[in-house]
TIZA-154715 format. One record per residue (C-alpha): z, y, x; residue in one letter; residue number from 1. Coordinates in pm, whole numbers, plus 32768, in hexadecimal, padded with zeros to 4 digits. Each point is the difference from the previous one (the first is absolute). Last residue first. Layout:
BEGIN
ATOM     z     y     x  resn  resi
ATOM     Z     Y     X     A   NUM
...
This chain:
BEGIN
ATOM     z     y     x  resn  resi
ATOM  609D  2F3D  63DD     X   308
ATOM  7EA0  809E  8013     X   307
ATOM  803D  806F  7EA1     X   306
ATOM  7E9E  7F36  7FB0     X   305
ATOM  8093  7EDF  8062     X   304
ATOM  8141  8051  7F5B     X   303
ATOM  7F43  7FF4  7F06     X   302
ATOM  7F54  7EE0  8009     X   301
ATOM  8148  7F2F  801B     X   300
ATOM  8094  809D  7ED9     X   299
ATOM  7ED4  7FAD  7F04     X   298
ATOM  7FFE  80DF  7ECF     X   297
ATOM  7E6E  801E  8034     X   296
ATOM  8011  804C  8152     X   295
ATOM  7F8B  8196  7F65     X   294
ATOM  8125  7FE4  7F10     X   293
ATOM  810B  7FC2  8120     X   292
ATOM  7F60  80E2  80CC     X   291
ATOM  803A  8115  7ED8     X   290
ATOM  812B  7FB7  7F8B     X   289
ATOM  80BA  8001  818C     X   288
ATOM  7F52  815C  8015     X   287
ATOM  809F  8075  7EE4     X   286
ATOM  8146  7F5E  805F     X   285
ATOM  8034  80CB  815D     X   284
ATOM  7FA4  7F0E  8130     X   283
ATOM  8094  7F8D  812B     X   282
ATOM  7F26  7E75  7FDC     X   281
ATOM  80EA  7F0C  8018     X   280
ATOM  812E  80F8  7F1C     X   279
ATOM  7EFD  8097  7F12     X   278
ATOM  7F5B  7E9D  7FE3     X   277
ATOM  813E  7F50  7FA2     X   276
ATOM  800C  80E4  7EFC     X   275
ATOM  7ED3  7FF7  7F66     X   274
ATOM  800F  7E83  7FBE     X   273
ATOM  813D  8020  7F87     X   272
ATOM  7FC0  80D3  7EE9     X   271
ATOM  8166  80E4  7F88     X   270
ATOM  7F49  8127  7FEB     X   269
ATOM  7F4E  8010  816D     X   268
ATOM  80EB  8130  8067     X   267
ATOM  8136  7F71  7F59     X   266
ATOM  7FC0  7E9E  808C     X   265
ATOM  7FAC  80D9  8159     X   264
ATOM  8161  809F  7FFF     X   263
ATOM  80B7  7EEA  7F7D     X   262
ATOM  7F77  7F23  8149     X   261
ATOM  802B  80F0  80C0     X   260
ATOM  8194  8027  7FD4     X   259
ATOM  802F  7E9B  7FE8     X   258
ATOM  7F7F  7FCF  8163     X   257
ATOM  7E63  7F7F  804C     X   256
ATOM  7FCF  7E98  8064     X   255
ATOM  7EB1  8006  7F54     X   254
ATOM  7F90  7EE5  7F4F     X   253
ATOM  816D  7F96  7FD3     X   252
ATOM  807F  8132  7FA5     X   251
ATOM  7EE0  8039  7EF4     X   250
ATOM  8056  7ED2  7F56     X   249
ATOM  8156  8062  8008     X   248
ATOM  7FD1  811D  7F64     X   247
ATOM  7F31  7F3F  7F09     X   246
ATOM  8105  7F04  7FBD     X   245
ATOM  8114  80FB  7F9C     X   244
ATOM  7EEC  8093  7EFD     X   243
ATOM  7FBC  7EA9  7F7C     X   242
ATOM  8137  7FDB  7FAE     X   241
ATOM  8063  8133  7F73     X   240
ATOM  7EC5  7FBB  7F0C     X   239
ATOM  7E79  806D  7FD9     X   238
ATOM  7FCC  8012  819B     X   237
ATOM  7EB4  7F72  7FFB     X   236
ATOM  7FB7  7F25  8124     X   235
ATOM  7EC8  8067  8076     X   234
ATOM  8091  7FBA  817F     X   233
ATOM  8064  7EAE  7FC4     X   232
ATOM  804B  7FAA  8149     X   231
ATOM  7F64  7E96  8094     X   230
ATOM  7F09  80D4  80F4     X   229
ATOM  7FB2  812B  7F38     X   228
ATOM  7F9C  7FB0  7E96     X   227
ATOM  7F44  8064  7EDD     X   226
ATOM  7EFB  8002  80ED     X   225
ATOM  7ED4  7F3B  7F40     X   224
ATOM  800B  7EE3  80CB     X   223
ATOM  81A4  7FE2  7FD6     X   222
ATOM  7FD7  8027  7E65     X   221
ATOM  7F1D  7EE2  7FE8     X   220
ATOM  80D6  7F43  80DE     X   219
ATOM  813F  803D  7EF9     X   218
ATOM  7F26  7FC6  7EA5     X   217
ATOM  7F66  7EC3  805C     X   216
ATOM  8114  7F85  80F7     X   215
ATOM  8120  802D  7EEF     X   214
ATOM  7EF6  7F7B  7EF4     X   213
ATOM  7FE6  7ECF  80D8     X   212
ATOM  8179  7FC5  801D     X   211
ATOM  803E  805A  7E8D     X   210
ATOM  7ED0  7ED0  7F6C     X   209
ATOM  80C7  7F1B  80F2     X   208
ATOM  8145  801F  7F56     X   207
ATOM  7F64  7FF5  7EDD     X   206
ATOM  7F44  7EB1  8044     X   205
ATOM  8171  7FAD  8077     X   204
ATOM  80C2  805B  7EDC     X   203
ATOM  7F59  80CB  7F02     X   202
ATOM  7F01  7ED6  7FCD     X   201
ATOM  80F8  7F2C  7F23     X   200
ATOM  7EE6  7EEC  7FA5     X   199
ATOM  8107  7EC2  8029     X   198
ATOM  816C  80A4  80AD     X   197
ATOM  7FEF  7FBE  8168     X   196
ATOM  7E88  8070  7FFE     X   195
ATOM  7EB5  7F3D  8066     X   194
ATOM  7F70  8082  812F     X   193
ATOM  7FFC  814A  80CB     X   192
ATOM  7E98  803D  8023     X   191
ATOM  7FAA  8159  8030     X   190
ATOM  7EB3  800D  7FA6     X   189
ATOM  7F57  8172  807C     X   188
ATOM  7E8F  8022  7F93     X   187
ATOM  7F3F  8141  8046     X   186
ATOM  7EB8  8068  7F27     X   185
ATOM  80CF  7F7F  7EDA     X   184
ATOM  7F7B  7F18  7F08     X   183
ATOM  8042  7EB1  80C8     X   182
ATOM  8166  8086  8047     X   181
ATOM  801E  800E  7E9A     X   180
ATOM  7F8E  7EBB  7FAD     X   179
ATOM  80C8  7F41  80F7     X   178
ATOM  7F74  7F07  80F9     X   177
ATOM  817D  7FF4  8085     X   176
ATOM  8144  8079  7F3D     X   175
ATOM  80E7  80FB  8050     X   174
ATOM  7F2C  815A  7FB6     X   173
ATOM  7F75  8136  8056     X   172
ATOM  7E80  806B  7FB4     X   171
ATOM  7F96  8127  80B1     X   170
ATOM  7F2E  810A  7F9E     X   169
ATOM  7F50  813C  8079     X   168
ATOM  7F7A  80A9  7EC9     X   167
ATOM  7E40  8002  7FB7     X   166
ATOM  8041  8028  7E99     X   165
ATOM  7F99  7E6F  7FC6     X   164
ATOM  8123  7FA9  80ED     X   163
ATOM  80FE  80F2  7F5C     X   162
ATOM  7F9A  7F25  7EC4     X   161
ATOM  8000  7EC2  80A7     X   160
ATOM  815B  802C  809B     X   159
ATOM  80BA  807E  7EC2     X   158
ATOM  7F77  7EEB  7F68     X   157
ATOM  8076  7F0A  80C9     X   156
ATOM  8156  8089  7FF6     X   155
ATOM  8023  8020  7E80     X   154
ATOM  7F72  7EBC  8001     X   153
ATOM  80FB  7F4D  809E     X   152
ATOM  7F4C  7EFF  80E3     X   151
ATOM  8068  801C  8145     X   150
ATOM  815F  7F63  7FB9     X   149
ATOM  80D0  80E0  80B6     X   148
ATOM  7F33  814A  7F8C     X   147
ATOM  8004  8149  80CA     X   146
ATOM  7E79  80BA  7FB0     X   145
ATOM  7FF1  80F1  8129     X   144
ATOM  7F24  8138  7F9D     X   143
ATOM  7F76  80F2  8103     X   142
ATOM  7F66  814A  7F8B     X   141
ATOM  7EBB  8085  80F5     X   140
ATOM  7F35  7FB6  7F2A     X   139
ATOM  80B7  80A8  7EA6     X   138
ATOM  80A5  7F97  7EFB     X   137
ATOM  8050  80D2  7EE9     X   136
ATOM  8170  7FB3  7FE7     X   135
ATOM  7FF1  7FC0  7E6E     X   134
ATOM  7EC7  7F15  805C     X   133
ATOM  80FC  7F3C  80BD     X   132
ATOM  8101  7FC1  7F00     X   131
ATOM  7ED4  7FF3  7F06     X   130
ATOM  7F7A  7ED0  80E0     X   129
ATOM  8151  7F5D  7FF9     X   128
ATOM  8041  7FFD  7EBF     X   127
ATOM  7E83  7F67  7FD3     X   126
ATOM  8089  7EEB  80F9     X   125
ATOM  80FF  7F8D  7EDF     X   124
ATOM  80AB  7ED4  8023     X   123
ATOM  8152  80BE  80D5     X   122
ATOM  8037  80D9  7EE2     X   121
ATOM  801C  7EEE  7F17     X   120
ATOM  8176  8058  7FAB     X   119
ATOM  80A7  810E  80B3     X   118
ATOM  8118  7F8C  809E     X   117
ATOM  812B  80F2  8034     X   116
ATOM  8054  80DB  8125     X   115
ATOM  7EE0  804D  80E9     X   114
ATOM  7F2A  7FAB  7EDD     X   113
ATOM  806C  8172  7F4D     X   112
ATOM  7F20  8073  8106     X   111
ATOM  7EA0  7F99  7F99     X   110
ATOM  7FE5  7EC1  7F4D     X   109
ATOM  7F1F  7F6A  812E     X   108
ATOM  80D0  80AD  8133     X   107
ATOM  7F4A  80E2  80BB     X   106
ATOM  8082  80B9  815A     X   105
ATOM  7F54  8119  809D     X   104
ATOM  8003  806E  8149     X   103
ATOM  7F54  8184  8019     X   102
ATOM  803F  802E  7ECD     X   101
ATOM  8109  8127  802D     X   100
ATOM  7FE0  804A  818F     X    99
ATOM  8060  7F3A  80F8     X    98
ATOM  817A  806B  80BF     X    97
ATOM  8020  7EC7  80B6     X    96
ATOM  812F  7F64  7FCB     X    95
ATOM  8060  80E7  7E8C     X    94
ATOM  7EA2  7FED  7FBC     X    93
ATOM  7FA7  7EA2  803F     X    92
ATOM  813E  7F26  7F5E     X    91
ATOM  7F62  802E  7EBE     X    90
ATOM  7EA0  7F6B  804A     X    89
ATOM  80EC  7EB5  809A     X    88
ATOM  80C8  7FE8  7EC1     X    87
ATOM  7EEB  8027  7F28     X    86
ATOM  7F65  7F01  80D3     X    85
ATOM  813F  7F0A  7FEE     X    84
ATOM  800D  8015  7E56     X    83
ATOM  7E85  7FE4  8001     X    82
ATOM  8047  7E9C  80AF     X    81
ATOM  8123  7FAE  7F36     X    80
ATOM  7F4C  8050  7EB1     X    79
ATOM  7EB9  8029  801F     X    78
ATOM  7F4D  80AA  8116     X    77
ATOM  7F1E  812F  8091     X    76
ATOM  8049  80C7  810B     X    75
ATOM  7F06  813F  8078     X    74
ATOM  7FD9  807A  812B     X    73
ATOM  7F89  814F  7FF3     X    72
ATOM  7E9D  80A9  809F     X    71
ATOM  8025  8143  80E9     X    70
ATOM  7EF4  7FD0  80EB     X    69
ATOM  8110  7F68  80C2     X    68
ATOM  8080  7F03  7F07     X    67
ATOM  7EA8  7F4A  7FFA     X    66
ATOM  801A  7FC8  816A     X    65
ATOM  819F  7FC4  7FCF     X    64
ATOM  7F6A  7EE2  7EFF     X    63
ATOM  7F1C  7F78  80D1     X    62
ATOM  80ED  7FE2  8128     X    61
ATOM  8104  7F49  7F42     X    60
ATOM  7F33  7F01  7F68     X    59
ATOM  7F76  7FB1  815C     X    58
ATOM  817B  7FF5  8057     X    57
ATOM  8057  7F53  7EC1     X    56
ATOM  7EE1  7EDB  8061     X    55
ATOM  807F  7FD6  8141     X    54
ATOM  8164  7FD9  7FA9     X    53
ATOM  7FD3  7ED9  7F15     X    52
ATOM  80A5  7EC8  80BD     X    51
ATOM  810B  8126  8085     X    50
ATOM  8065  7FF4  7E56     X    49
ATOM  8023  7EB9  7FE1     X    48
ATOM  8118  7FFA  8140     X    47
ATOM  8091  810D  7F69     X    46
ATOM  806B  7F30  7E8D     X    45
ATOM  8048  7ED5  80B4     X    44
ATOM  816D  80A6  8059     X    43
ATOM  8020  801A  7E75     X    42
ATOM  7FFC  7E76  7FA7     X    41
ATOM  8138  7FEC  80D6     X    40
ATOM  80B4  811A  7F7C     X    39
ATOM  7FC8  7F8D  7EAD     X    38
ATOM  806A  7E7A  807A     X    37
ATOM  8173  80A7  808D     X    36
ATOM  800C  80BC  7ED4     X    35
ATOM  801E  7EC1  7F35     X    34
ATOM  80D2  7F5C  80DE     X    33
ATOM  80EE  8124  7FD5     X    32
ATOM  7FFA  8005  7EBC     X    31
ATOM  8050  7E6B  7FDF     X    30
ATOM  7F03  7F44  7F78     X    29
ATOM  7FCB  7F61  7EB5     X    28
ATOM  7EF5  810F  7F8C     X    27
ATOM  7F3D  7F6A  8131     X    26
ATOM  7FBE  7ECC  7F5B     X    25
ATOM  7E91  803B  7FC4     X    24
ATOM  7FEC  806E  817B     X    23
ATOM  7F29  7EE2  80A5     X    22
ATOM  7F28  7FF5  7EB8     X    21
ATOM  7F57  8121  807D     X    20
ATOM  7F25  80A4  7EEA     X    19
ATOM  7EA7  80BC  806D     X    18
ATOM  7FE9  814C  7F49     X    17
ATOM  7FB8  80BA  8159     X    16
ATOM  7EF5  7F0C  805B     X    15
ATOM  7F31  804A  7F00     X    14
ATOM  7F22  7EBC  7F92     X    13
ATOM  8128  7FB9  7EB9     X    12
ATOM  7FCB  8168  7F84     X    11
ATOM  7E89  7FB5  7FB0     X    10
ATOM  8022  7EAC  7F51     X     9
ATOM  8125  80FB  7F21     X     8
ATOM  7F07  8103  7FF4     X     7
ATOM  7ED9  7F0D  7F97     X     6
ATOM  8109  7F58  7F0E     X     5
ATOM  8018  8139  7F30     X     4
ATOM  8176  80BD  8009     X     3
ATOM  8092  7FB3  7EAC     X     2
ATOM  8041  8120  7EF8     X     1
């Protein structure tokens, strides 16, 4: 089956399909000349992103609005770019404690995409709407369509439908004027340029696609309290590791010894959050529950209230 010539006309426009005829020999480099011009093309990568940071703060602060009243924010991609929001929804429990669903990551072919292709998947904006419609969208949801392009219609359509259902959305991608960031209430076009290797977007339109899903995902969490200062105090202590790191979490917040820092862990059941307010605040873990859940979950607030 042969692509049609409108999509071939209409690959040729994008910006991130664009060949460089500078690098057609680069196969005859040396390795280390070759990873020398990688690292190269990568250090534009930031600079791209800063051109855009106004628009994914203003993204930012919508969704965390929406977030508050208890919506979710909601990922949807094809192939590499659903790939890096699954990755991004996943990373939010463990980091920030959220609940299940509250950050959701879609991949068009569902999750057996994450490791093998799934033909078509990506062509098909009514996948996306059942995707979607399986969630039961909601007002106050937010949905961030990722796309390199901009025009993958498994993106786009994602977009339009949580559009039409009265969803946040936001349109991500590395090429300007692009039809996805037209369809979403906030546009973010990262562009990065054409690619070392011709149309390979999981290198630096990927790379770019991770930084701005760091700061989506990562700010949204620090306006709604998930953190205290630069600690992650809703860590979720789910491993050894992360059990080590939330005592020392808790040290650093609060300078306390060893010995009171077990002792309130214990008390609070292992949650940071309510630990460090036992020791700030000189209060038994019932009471450290309870101001934390009338601030909301937010630390600062409650040791407000605490008087501490």
């Amino acid at each position: 089956m042969t692509d049609s010539p409108h999509l071939q006309s209409e690959l040729a426009t994008l910006t991130t399909e664009a060949f460089r005829p500078e690098l057609a020999g680069i196969d005859q480099l040396p390795t280390l000349d070759i990873a020398r011009l990688m690292n190269g093309e990568d250090t534009g990568v930031p600079a791209a992103v800063a051109a855009r940071l106004p628009e994914i703060a203003a993204a930012v602060d919508a969704v965390a609005a929406r977030m508050e009243r208890g919506g979710r924010l909601v990922y949807a991609g094809a192939g590499t770019a659903g790939r890096l929001g699954v990755l991004d929804a996943s990373e939010c429990p463990p980091t920030f404690n959220t609940a299940p669903g509250q950050v959701v990551g879609l991949i068009a072919g569902g999750p057996g995409a994450l490791v093998n292709s799934v033909e078509g998947a990506e062509d098909s904006p009514g996948l996306a709407r059942a995707d979607l419609d399986a969630l039961k969208l909601t007002p106050d949801d937010s949905v961030v369509g990722v796309s390199a392009s901009g025009r993958t219609p498994y993106a786009i359509g994602a977009v339009e439908h949580a559009r039409a259902a009265g969803a946040l959305t936001v349109g991500l991608s590395c090429n300007a004027n692009s039809a996805l960031a037209a369809a979403a209430e906030h546009g973010i076009e990262v562009v990065v340029g054409p690619e070392l290797l011709t149309g390979s977007t999981r290198l630096k339109a990927g790379t770019a696609q991770k930084l701005v899903l760091n700061m989506l995902s990562t700010i949204t969490m620090i306006r709604l309290g998930k953190t205290y200062g630069n600690l992650m105090v809703d860590v979720r202590a789910s491993n050894a590791k992360l059990r080590a790191r939330s005592r020392r979490i808790v040290a650093q917040a609060t300078g306390a010894p060893e010995a009171e820092i077990e002792s309130a862990l214990t008390q609070a059941d292992g949650e940071v959050k309510t630990a460090i307010l036992i020791i700030l605040a000189g209060v038994d873990g019932a009471t450290a529950t309870r101001l934390l859940e009338e601030s909301d979950g937010r630390l600062r607030a409650a040791l407000k209230k605490a008087g501490a």
